[in-house]
C-alpha positions as protocol buffer text, in pm:
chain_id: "A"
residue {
  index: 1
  type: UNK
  ca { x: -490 y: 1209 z: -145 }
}
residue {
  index: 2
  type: UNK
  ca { x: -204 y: 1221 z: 128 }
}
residue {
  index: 3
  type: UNK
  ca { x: 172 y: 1157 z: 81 }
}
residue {
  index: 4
  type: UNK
  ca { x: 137 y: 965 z: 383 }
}
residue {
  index: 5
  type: UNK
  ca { x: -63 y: 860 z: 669 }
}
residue {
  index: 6
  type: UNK
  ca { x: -98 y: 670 z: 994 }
}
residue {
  index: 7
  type: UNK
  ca { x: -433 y: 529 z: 1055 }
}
residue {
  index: 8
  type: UNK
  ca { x: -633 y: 267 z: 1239 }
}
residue {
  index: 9
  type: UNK
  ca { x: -467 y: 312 z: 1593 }
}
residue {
  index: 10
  type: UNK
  ca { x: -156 y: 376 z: 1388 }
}
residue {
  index: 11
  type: UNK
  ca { x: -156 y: 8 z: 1250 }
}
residue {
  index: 12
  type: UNK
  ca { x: -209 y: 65 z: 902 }
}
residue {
  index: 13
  type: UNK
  ca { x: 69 y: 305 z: 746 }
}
residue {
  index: 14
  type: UNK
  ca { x: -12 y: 437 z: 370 }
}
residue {
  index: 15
  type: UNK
  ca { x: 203 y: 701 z: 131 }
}
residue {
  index: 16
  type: UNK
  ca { x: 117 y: 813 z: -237 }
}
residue {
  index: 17
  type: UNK
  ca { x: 431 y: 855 z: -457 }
}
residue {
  index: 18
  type: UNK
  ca { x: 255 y: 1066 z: -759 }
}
residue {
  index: 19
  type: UNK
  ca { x: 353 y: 1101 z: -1079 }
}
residue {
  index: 20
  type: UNK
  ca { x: 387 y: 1434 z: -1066 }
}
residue {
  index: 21
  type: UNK
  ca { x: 686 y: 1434 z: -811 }
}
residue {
  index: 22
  type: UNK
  ca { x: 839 y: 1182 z: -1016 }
}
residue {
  index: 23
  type: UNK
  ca { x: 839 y: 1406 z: -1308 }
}
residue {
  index: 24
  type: UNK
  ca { x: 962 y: 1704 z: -1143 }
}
residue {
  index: 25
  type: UNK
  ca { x: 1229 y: 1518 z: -998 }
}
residue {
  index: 26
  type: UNK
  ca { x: 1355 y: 1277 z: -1237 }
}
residue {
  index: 27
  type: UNK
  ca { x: 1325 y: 989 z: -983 }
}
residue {
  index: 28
  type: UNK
  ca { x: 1214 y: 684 z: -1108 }
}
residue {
  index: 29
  type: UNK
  ca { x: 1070 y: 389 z: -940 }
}
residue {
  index: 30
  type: UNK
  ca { x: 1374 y: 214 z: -875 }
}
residue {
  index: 31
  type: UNK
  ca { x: 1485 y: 524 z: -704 }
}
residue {
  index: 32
  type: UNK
  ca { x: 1196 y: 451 z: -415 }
}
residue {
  index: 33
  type: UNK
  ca { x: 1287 y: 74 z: -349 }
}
residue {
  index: 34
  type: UNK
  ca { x: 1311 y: -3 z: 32 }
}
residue {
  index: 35
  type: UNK
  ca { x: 1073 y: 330 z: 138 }
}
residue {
  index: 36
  type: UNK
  ca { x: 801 y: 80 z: 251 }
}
residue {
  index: 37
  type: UNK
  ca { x: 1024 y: -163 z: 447 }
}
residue {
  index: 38
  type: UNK
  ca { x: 1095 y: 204 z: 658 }
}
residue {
  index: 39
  type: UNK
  ca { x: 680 y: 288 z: 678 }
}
residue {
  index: 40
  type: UNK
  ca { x: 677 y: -68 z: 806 }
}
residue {
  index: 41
  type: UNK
  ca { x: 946 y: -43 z: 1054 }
}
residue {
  index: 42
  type: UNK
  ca { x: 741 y: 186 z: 1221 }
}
residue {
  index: 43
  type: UNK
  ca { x: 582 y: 77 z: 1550 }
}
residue {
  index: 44
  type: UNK
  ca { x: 299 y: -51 z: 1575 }
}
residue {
  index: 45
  type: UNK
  ca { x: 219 y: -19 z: 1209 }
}
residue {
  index: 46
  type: UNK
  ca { x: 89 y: -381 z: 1089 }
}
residue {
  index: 47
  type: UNK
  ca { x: 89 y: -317 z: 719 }
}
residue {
  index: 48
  type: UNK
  ca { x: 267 y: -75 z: 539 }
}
residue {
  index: 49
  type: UNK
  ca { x: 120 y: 20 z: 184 }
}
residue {
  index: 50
  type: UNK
  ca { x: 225 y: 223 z: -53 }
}
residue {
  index: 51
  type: UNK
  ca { x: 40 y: 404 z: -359 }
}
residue {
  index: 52
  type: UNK
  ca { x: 234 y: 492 z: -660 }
}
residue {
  index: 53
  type: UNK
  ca { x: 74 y: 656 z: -980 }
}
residue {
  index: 54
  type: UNK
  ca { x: 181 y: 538 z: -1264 }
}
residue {
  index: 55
  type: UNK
  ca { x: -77 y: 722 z: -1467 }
}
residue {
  index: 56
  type: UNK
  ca { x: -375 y: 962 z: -1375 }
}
residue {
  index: 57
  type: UNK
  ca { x: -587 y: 622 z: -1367 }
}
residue {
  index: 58
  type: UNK
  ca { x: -339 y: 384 z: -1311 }
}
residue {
  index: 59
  type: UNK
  ca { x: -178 y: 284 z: -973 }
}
residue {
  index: 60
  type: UNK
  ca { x: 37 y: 44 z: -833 }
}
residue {
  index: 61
  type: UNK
  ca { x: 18 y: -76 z: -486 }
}
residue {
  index: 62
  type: UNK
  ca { x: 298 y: -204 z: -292 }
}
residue {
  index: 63
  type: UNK
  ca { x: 171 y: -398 z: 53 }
}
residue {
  index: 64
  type: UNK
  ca { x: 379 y: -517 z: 334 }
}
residue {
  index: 65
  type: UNK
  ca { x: 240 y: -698 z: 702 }
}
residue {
  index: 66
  type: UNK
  ca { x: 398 y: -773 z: 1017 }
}
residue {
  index: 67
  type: UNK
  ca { x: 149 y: -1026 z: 1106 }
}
residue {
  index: 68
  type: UNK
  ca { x: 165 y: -1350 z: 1038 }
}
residue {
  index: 69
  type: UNK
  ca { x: -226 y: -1315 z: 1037 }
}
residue {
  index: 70
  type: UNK
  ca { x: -255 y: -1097 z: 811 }
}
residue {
  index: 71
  type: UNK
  ca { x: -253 y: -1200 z: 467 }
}
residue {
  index: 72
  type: UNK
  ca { x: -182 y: -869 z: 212 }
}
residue {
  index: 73
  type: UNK
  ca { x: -182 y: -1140 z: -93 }
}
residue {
  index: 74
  type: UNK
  ca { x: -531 y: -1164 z: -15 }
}
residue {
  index: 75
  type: UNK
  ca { x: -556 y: -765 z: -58 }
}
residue {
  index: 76
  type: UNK
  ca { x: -368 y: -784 z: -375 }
}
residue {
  index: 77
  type: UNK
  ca { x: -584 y: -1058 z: -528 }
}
residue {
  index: 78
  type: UNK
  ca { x: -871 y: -870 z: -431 }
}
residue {
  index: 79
  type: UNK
  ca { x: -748 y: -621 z: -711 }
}
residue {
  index: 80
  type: UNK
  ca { x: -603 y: -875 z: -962 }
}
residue {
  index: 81
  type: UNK
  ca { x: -250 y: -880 z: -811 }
}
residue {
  index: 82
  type: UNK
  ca { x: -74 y: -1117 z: -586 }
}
residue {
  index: 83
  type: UNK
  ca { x: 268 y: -1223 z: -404 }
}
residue {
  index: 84
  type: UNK
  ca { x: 318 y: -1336 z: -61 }
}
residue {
  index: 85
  type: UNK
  ca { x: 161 y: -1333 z: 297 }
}
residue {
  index: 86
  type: UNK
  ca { x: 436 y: -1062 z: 403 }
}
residue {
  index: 87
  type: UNK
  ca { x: 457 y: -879 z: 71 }
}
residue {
  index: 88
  type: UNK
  ca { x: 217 y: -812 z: -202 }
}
residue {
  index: 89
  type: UNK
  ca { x: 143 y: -609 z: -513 }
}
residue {
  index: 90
  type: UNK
  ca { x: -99 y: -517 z: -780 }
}
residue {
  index: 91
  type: UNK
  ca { x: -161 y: -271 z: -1026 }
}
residue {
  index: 92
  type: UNK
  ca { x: -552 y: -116 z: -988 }
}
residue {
  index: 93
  type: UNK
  ca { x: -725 y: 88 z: -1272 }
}
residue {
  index: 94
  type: UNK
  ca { x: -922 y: 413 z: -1150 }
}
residue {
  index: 95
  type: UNK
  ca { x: -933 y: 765 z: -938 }
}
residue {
  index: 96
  type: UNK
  ca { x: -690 y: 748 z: -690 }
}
residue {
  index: 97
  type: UNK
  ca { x: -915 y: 880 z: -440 }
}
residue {
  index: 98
  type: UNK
  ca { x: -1163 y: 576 z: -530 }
}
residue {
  index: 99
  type: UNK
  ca { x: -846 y: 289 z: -513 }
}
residue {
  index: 100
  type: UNK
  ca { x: -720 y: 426 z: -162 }
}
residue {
  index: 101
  type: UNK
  ca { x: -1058 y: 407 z: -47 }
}
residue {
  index: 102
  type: UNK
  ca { x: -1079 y: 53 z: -180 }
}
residue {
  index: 103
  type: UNK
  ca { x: -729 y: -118 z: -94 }
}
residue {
  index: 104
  type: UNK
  ca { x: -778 y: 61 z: 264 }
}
residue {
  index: 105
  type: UNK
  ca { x: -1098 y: -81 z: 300 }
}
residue {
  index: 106
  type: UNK
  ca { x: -953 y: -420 z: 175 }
}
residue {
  index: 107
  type: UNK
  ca { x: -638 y: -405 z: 452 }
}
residue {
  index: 108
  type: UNK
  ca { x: -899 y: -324 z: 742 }
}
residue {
  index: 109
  type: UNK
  ca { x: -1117 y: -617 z: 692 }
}
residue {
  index: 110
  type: UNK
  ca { x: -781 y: -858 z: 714 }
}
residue {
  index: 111
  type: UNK
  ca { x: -701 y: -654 z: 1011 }
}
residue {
  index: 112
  type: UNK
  ca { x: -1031 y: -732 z: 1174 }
}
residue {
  index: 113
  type: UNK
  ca { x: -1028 y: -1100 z: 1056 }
}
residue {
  index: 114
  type: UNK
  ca { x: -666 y: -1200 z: 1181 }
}
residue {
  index: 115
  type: UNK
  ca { x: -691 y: -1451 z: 1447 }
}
residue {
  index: 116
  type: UNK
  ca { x: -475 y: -1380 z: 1777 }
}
C-alpha cells in the first residue's frame, strides 16, 4: 500500500501512516494532526483521506471533502464510523490492502453520485 497517492483525475488524495514508521520514529498520532487538511488543500483534490494503522488489522480512516456534494459521513458509516459532511472518521477491521480497496471504492461512488 502507498504512503500517498493522487487518483481519479487527481480528485481523490489518499496517504497510509503505518505503524511501523510510527514506531521507528516515536511519533504518535497527535504528532500527524492537520496532515490531511494539507492533502486536501491540494488542487483539485475533492476528498482527502488518510489511512493510519493502528494495528496489522486495524485501521483508522480520517476523510475530508471539498464538496458540498459529497458526503464522507456517508463513507464512514459505510464502515461503522461517522462525523460530518466535510469531515469523517472510522476505525475498519482487516488487510490494509482489502480496506483501501474498500473506503476508495466507497469515496468514488459519492464522487459519481454528487449532484452539480
Amino acid at each position: 500500500y502507498n504512503k500517498f497517492k493522487l487518483i481519479d483525475d487527481n480528485e481523490i488524495a489518499y496517504f497510509w501512516l503505518k505503524k511501523e514508521d510510527f514506531d521507528k520514529t516515536g511519533a504518535t498520532a497527535s504528532d500527524t494532526e492537520g496532515l490531511i487538511d494539507h492533502v486536501r488543500a491540494i488542487e483539485p483534490v475533492v476528498v482527502a483521506c488518510v489511512f493510519e494503522e493502528l494495528e496489522p488489522e486495524l485501521t483508522r480512516i480520517s476523510l475530508r471533502s471539498k464538496d458540498k456534494n459529497v458526503n464522507v459521513s456517508d463513507v464512514a458509516g459505510l464502515f461503522g464510523g461517522g462525523g460530518h459532511q466535510a469531515a469523517a472518521g472510522a476505525r475498519i477491521v482487516g488487510k490494509p490492502l482489502g480496506i483501501q480497496r474498500r473506503v476508495i471504492a466507497a469515496i468514488r461512488d459519492q464522487l459519481k453520485s454528487r449532484t452539480t
